[in-house]
Backbone of each chain as ProteinMPNN parsed JSONL, in Angstrom:
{"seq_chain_A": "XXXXXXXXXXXXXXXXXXXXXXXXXXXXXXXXXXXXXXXXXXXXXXXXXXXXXXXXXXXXXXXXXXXXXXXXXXXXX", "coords_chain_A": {"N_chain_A": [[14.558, -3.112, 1.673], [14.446, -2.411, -1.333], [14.473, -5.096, -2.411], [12.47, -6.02, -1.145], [10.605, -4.545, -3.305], [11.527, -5.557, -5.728], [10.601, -8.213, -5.517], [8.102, -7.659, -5.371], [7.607, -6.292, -7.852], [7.386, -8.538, -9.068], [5.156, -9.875, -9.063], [3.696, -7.388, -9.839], [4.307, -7.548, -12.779], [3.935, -10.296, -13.81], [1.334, -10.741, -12.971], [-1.395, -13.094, -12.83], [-4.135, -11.874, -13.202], [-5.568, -8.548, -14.593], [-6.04, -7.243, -12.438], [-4.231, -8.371, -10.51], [-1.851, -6.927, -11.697], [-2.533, -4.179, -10.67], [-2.598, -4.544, -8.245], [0.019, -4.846, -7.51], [1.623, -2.847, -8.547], [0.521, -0.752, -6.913], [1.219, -1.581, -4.619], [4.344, -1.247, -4.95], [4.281, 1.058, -5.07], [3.77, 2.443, -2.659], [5.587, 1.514, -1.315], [7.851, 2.728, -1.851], [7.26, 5.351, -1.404], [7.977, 5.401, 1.154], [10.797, 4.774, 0.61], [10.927, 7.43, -0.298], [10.579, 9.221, 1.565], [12.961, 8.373, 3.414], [14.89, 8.935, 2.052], [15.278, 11.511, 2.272], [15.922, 11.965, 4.524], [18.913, 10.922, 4.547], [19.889, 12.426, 2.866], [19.476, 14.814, 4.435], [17.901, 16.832, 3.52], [15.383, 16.815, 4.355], [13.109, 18.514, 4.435], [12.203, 19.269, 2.059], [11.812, 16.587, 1.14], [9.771, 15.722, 1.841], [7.516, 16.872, 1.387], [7.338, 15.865, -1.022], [6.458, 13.555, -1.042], [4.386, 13.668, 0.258], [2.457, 14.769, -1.485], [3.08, 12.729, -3.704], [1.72, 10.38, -2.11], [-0.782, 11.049, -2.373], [-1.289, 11.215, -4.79], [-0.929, 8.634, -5.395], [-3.241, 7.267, -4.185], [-5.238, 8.424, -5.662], [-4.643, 6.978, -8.355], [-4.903, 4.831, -8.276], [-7.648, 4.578, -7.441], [-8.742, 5.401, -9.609], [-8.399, 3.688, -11.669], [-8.876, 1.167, -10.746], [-11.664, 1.925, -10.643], [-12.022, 2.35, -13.694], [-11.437, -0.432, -14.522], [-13.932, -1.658, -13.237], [-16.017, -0.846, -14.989], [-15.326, -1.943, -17.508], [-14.206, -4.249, -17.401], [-12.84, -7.279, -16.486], [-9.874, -8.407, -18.844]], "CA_chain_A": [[13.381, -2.465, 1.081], [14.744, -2.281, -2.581], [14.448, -6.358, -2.246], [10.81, -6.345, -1.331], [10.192, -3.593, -4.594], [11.533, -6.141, -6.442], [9.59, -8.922, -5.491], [6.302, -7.742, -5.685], [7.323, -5.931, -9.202], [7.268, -9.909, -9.871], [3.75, -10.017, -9.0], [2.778, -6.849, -11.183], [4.729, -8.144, -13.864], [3.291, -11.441, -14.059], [0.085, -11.389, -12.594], [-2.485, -13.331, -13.845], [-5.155, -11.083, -13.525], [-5.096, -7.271, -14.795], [-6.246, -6.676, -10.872], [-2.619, -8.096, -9.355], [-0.732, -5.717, -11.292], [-3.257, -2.989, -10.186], [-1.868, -4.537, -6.593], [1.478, -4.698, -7.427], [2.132, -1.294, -8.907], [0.082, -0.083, -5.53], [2.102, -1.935, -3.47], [5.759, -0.966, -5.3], [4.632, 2.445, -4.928], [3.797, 2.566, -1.045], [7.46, 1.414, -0.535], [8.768, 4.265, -2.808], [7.186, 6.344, -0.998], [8.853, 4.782, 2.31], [11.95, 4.92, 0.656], [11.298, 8.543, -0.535], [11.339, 9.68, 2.98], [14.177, 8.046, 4.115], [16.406, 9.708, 1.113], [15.207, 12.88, 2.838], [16.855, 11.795, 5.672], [19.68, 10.713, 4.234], [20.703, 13.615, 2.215], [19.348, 15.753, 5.114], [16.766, 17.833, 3.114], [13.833, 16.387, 4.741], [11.405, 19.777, 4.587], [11.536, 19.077, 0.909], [11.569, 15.51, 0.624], [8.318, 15.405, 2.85], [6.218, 17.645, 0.482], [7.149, 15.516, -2.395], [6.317, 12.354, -0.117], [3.097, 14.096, 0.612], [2.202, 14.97, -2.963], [2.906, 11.37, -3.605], [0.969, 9.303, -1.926], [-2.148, 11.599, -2.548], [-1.253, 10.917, -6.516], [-1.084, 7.043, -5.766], [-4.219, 7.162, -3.996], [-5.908, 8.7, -6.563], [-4.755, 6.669, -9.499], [-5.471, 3.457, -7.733], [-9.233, 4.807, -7.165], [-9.254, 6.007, -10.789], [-8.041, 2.387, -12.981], [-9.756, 0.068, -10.514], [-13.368, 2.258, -11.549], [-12.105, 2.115, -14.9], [-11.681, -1.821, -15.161], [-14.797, -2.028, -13.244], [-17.084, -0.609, -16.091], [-14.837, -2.448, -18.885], [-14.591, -5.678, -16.849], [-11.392, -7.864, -16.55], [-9.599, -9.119, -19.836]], "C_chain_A": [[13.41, -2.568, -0.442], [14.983, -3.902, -2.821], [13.128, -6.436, -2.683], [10.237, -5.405, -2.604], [9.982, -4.362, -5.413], [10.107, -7.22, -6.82], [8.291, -8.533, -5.129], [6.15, -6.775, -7.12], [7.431, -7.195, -10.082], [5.999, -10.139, -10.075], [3.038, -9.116, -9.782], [3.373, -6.645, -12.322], [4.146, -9.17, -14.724], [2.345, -11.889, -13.419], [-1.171, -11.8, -13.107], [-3.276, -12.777, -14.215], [-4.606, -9.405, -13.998], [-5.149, -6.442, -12.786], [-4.818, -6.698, -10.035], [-1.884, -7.618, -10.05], [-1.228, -4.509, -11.138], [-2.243, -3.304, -8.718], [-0.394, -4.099, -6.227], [2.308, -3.816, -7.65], [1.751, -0.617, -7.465], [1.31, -0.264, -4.854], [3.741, -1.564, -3.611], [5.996, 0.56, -4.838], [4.381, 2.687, -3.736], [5.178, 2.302, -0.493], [7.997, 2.446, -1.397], [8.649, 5.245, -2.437], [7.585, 6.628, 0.256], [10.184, 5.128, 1.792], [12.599, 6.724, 0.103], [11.873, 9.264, 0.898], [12.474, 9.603, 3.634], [15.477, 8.246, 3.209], [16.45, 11.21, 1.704], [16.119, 12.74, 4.09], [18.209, 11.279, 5.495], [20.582, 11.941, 3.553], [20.529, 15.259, 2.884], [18.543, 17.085, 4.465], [15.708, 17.049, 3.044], [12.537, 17.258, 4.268], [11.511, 20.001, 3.211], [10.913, 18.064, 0.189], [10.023, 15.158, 1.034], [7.293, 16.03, 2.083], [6.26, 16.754, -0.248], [6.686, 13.976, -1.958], [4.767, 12.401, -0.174], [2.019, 13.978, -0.83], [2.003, 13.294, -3.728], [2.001, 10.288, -3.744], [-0.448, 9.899, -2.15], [-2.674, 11.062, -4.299], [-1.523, 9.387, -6.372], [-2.7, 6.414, -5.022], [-5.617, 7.426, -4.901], [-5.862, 8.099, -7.833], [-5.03, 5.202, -9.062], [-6.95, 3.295, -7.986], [-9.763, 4.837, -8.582], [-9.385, 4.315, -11.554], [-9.007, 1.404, -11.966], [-11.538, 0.546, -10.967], [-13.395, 1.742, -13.141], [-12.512, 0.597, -15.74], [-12.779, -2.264, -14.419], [-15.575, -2.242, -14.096], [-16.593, -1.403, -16.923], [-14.449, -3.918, -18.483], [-12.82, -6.283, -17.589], [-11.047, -8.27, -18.039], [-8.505, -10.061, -19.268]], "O_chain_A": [[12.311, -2.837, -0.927], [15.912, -4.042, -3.617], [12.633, -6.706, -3.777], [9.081, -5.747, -2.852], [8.91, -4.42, -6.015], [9.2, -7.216, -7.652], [7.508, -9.288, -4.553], [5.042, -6.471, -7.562], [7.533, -7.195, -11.309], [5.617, -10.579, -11.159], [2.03, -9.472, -10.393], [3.085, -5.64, -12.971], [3.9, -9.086, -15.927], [2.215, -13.087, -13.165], [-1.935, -11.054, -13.719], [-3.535, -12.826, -15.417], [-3.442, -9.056, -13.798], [-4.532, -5.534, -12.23], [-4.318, -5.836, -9.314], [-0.788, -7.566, -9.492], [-0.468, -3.587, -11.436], [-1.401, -2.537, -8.252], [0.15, -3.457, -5.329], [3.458, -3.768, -7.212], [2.625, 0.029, -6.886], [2.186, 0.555, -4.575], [4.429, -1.56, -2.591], [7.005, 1.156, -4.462], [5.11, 3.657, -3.527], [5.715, 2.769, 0.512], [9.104, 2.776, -0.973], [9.407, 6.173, -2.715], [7.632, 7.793, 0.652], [10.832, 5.847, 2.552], [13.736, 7.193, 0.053], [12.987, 9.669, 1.229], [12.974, 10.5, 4.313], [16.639, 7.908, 3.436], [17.43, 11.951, 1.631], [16.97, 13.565, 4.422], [18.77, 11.188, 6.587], [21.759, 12.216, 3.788], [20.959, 16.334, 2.466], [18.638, 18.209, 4.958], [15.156, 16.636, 2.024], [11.422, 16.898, 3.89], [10.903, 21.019, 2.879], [10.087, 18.1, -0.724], [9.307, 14.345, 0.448], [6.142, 15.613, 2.209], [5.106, 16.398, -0.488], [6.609, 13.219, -2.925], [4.034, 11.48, -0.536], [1.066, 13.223, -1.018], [0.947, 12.849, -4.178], [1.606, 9.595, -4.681], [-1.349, 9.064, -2.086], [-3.747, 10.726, -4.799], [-2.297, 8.866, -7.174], [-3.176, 5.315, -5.308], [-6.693, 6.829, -4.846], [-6.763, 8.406, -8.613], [-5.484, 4.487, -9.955], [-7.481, 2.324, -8.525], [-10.895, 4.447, -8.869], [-10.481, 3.89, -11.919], [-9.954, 0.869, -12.542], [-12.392, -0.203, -11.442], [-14.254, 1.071, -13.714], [-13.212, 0.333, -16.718], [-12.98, -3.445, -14.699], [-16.017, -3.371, -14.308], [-17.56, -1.942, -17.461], [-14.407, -4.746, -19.392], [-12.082, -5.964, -18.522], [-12.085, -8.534, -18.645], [-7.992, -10.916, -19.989]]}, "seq_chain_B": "XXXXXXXXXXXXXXXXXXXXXXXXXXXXXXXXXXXXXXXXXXXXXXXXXXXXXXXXXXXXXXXXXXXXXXXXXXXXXXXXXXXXXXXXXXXXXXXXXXXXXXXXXXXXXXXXXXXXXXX", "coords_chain_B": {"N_chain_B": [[17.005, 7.502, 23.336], [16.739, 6.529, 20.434], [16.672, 4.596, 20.203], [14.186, 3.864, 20.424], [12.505, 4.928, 18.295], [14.342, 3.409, 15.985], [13.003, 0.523, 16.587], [10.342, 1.147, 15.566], [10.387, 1.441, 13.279], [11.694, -0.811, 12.402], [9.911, -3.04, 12.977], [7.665, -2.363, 11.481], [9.031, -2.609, 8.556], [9.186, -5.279, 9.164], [5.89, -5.729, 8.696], [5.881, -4.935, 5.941], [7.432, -7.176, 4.904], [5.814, -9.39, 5.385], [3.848, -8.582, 3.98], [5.007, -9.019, 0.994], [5.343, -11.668, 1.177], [2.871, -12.528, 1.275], [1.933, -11.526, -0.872], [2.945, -13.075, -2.85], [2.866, -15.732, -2.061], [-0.088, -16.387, -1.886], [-2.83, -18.007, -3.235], [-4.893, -16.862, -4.489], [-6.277, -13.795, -6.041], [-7.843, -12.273, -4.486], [-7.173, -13.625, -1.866], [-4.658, -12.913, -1.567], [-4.463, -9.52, -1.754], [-5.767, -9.599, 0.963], [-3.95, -9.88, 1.961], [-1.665, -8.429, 1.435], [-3.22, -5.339, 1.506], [-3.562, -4.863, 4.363], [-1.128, -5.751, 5.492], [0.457, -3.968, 3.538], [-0.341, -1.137, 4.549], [-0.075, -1.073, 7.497], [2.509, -1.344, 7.78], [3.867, 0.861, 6.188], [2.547, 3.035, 7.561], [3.629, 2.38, 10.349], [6.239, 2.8, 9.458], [6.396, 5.375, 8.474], [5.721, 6.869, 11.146], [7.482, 6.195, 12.531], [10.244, 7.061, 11.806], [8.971, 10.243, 11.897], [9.197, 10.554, 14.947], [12.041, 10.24, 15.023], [12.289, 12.28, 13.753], [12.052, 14.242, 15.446], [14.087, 13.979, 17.471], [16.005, 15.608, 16.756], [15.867, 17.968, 17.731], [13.442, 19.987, 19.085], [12.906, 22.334, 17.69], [11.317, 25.053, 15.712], [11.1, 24.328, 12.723], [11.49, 21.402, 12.592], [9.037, 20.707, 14.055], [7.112, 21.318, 12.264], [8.085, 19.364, 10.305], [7.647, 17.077, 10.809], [4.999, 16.663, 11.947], [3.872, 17.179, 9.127], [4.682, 14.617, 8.237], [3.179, 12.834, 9.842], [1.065, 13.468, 9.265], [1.235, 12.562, 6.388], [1.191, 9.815, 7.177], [-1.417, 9.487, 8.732], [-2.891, 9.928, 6.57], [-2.45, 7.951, 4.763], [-3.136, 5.961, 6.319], [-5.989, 6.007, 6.218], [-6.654, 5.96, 3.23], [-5.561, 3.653, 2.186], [-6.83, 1.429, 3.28], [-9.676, 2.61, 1.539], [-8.817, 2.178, -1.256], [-8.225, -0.35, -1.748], [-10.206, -1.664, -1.05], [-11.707, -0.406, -3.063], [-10.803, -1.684, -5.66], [-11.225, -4.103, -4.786], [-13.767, -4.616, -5.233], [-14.369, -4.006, -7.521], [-12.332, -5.948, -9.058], [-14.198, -8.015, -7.953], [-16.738, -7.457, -9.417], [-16.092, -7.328, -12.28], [-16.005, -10.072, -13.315], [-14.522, -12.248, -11.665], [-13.471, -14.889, -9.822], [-13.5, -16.289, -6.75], [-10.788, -17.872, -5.08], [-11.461, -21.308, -4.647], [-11.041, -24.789, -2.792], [-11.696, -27.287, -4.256], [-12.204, -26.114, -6.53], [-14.728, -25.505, -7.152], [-17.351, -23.217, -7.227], [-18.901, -20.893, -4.212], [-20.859, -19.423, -3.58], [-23.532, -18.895, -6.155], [-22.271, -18.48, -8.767], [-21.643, -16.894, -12.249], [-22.792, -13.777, -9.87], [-25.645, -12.726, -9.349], [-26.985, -9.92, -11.065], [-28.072, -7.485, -9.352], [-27.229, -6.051, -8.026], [-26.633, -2.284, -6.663], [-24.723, -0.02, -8.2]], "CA_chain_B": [[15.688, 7.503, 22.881], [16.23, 6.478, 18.846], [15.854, 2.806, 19.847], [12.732, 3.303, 20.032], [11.925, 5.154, 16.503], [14.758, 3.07, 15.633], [12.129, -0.462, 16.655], [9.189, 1.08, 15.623], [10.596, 1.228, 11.802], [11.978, -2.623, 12.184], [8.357, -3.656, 13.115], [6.978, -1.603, 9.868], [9.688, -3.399, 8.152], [8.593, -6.981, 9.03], [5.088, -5.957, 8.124], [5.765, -4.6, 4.61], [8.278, -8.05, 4.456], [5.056, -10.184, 5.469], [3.139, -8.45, 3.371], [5.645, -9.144, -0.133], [5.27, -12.963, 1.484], [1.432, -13.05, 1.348], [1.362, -11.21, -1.775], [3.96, -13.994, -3.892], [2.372, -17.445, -1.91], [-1.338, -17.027, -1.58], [-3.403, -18.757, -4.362], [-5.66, -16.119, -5.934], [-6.119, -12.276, -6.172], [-8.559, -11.91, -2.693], [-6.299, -14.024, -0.764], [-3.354, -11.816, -1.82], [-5.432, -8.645, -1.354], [-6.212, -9.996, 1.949], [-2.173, -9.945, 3.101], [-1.112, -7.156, 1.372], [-3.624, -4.802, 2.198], [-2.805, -5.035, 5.679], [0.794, -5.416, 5.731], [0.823, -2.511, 3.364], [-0.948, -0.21, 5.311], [0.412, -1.077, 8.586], [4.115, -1.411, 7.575], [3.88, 2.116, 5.901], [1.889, 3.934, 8.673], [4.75, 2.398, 11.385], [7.74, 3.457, 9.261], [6.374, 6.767, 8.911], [5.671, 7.047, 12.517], [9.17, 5.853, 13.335], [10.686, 8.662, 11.159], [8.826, 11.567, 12.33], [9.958, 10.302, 16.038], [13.377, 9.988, 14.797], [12.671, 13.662, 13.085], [12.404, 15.367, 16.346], [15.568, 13.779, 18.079], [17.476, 16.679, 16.611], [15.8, 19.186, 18.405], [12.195, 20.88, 19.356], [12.158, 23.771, 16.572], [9.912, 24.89, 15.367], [11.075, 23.183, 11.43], [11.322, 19.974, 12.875], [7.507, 20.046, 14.33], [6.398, 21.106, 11.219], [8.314, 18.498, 9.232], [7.126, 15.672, 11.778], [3.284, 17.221, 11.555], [3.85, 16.268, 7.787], [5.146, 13.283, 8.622], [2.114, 11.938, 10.68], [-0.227, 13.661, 8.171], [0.759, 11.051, 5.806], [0.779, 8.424, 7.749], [-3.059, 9.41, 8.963], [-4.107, 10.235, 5.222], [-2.388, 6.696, 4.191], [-3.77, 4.706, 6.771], [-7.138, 6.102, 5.944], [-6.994, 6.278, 1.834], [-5.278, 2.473, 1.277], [-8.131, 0.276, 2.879], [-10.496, 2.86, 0.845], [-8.463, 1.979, -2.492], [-8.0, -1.802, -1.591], [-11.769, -1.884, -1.075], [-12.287, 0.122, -4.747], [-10.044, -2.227, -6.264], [-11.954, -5.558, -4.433], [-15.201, -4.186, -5.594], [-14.056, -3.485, -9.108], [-12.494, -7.795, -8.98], [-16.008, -8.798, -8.092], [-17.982, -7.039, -10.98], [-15.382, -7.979, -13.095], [-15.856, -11.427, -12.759], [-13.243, -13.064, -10.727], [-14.012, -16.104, -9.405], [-12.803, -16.346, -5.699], [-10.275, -19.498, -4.921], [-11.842, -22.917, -3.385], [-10.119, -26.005, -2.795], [-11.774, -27.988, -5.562], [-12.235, -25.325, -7.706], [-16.254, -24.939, -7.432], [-17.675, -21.782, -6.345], [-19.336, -21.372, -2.807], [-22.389, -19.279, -3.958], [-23.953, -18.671, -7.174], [-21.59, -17.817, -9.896], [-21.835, -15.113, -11.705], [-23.347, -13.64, -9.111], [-27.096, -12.006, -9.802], [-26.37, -8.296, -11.363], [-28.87, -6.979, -9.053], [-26.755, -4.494, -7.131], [-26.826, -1.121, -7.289], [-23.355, 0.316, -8.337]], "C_chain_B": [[15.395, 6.887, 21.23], [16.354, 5.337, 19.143], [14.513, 3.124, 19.398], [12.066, 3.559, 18.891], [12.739, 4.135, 15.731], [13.645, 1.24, 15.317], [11.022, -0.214, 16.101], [9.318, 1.104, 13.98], [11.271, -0.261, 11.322], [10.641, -3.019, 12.048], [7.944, -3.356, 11.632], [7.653, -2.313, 8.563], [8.734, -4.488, 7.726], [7.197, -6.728, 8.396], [4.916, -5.827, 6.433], [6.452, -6.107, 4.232], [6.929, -8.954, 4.588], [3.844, -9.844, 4.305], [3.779, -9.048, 1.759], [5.082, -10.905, 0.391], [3.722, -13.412, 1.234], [1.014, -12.888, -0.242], [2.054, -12.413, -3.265], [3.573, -15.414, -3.575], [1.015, -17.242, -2.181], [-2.181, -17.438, -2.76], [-3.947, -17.67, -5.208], [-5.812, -14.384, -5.545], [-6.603, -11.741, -4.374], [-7.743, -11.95, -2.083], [-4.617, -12.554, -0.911], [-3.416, -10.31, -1.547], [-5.494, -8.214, -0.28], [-4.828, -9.568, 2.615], [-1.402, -8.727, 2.545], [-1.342, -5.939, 1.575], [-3.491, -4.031, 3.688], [-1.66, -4.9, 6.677], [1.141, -4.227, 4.909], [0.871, -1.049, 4.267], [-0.227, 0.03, 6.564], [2.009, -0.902, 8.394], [4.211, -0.008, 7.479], [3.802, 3.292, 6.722], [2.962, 3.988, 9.91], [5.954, 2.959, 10.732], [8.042, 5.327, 9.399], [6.835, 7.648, 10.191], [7.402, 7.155, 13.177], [10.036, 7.304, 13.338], [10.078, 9.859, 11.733], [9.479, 11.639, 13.524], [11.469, 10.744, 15.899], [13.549, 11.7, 14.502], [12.997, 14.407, 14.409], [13.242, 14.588, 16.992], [16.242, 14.403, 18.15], [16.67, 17.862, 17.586], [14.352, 19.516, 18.524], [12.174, 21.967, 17.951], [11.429, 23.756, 15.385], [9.581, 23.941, 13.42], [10.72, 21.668, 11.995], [9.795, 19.326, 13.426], [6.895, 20.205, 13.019], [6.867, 19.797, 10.051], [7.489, 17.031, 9.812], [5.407, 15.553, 11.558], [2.765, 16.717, 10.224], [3.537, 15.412, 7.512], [3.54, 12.223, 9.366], [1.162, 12.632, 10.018], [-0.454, 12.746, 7.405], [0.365, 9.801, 6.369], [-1.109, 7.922, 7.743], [-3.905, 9.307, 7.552], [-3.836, 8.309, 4.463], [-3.037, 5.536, 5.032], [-5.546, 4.461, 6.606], [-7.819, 5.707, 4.273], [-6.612, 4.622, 1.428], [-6.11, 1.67, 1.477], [-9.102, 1.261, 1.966], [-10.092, 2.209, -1.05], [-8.493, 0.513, -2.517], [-9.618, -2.111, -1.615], [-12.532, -1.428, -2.638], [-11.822, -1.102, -5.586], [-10.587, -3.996, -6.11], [-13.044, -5.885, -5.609], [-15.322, -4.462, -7.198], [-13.668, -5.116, -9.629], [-13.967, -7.896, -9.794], [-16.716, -8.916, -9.063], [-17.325, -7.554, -12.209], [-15.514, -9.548, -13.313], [-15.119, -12.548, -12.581], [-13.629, -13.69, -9.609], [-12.625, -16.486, -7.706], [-12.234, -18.018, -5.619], [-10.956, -20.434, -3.977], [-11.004, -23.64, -3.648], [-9.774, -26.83, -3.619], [-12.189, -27.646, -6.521], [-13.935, -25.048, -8.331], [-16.376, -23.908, -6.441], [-18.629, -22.239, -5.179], [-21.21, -20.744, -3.08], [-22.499, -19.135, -5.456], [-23.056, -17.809, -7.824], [-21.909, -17.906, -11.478], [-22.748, -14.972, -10.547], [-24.1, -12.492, -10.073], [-26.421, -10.352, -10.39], [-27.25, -7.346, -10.924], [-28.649, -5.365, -8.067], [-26.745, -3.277, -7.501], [-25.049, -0.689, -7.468], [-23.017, 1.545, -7.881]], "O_chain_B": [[14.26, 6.759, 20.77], [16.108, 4.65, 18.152], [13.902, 2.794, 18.381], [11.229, 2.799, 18.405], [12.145, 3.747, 14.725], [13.525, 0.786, 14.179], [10.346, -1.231, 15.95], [8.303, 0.771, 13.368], [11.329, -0.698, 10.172], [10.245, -3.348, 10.93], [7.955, -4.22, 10.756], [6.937, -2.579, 7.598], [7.983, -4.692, 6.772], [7.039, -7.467, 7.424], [4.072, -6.43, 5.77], [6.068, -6.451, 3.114], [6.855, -9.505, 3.49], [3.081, -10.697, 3.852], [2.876, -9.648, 1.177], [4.181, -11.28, -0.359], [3.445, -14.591, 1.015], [0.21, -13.596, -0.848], [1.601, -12.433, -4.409], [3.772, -16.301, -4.405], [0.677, -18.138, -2.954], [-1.861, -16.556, -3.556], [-3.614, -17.499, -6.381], [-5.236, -13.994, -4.529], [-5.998, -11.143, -3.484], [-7.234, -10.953, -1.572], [-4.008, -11.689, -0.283], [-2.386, -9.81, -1.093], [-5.391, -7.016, -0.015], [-4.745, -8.98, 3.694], [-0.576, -8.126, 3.232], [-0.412, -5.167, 1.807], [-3.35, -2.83, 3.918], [-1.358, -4.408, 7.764], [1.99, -3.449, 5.344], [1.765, -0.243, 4.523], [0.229, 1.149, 6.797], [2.563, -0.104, 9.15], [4.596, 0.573, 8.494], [4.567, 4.257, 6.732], [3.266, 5.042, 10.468], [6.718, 3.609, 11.446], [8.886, 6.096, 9.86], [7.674, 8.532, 10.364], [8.083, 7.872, 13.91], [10.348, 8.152, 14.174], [10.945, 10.636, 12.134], [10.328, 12.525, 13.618], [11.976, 11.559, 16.669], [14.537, 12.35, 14.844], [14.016, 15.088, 14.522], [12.219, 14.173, 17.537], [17.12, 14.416, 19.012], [17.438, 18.653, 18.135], [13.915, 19.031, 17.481], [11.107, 22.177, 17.374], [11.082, 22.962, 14.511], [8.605, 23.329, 12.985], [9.711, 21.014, 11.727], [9.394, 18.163, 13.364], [6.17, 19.3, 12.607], [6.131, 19.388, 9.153], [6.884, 16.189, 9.148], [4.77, 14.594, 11.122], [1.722, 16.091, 10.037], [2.571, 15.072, 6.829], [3.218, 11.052, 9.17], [0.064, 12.195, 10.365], [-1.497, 12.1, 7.304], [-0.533, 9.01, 6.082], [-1.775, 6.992, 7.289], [-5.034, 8.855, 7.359], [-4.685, 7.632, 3.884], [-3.384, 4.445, 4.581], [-6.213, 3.435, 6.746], [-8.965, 5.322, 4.039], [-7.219, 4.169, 0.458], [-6.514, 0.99, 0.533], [-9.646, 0.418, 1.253], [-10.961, 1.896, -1.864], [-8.897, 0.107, -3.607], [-10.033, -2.957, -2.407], [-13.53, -1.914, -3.171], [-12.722, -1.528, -6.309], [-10.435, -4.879, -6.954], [-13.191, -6.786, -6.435], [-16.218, -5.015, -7.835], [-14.423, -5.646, -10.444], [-14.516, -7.892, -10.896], [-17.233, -9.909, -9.574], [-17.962, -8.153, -13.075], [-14.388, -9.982, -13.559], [-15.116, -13.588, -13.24], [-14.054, -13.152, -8.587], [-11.431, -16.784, -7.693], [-12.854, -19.037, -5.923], [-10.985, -20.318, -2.752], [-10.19, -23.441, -4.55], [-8.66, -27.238, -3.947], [-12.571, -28.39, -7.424], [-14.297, -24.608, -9.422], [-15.841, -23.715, -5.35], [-19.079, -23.374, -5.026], [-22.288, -21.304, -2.885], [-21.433, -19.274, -6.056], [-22.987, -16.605, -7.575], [-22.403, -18.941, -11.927], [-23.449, -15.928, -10.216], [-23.68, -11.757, -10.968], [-25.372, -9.88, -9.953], [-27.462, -6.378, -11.654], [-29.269, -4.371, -7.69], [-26.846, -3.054, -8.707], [-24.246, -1.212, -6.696], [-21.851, 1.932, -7.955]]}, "name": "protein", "num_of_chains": 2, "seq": "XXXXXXXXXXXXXXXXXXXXXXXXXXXXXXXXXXXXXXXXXXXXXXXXXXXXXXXXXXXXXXXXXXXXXXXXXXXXXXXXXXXXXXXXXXXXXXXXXXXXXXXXXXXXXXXXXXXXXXXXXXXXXXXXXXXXXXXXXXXXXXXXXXXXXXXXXXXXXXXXXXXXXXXXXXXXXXXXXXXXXXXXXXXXXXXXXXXX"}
């Protein structure tokens, strides 16, 4: 999992457009939030790790929604 | 019984691994879009799944349904909220004007396209 992070923080590193590292930050953070869970389970405090899991992905949903409006109106550079 | 949460977070696996694969070969932003989208969503939604499974293994009580309940909350709110963001994020491309990949590098309809839509 901490493989595939990498390689697709290649893609929103160096993506041509400002859109694939909109993707690539998305996509780094959907596995972070995969690998948040499974530290909950690892260190056996799940019924906290799961709120902050929760909390999370509501935040990465929302800032996804927010910057792709933004570079709508202001258009790709 | 944890094969099976144990398989159902391999699967979720391979899709998040097919998805890093679509998102590092395919030619232009759509196409890439197109495979990660997909494999995001789905990879994510099965690992979840796996895990909550896996959560109740230890026992029925009543913590463990509520942590699992959690557990398949996200899943449902992520499998619902990433095609809505992947679709904001298309949309937002388009207007932008990002020129979808062809073969020989001419567009298929009229580019720019008309600015007649409503936003």
């Amino acid at each position: 999992m901490g493989i595939l992070i990498l390689l697709s923080l290649y893609r929103g590193v160096f993506g041509p457009t400002v859109f694939d590292r909109i993707m690539g930050v998305g996509f780094v953070g959907s596995k972070t939030l995969v690998i948040l869970v499974l530290m909950g389970f690892i260190y056996e405090r799940i019924d906290m790790f799961v709120d902050i899991a929760l909390a999370y992905s509501i935040l990465l949903f929302a800032s996804t929604l927010v910057v792709a409006k933004y570079f709508q109106t202001r258009g790709a550079t | 019984m944890s094969f099976v949460a144990i398989f159902i977070m391999l699967v979720g696996t391979f899709f998040f691994a097919t998805g890093v694969v679509g998102l590092l070969r395919f030619p232009d932003f759509y196409a890439r879009m197109h495979a990660t989208g997909k494999g995001d969503t789905l990879g994510a939604v099965l690992v979840l799944t796996g895990l909550a499974v896996y959560n109740l293994l230890g026992g029925f009580s009543s913590g463990n349904i509520l942590v699992s309940l959690k557990l398949m909350f996200i899943a449902v709110f992520w499998f619902v909220a990433t095609p809505t963001a992947i679709h904001a994020l298309l949309r937002a491309a388009f207007d932008a004007g990002i020129m979808p990949w062809t073969k020989d590098g001419k567009p298929v309809i009229e580019w720019p396209p008309r600015k007649g839509r409503t936003k």
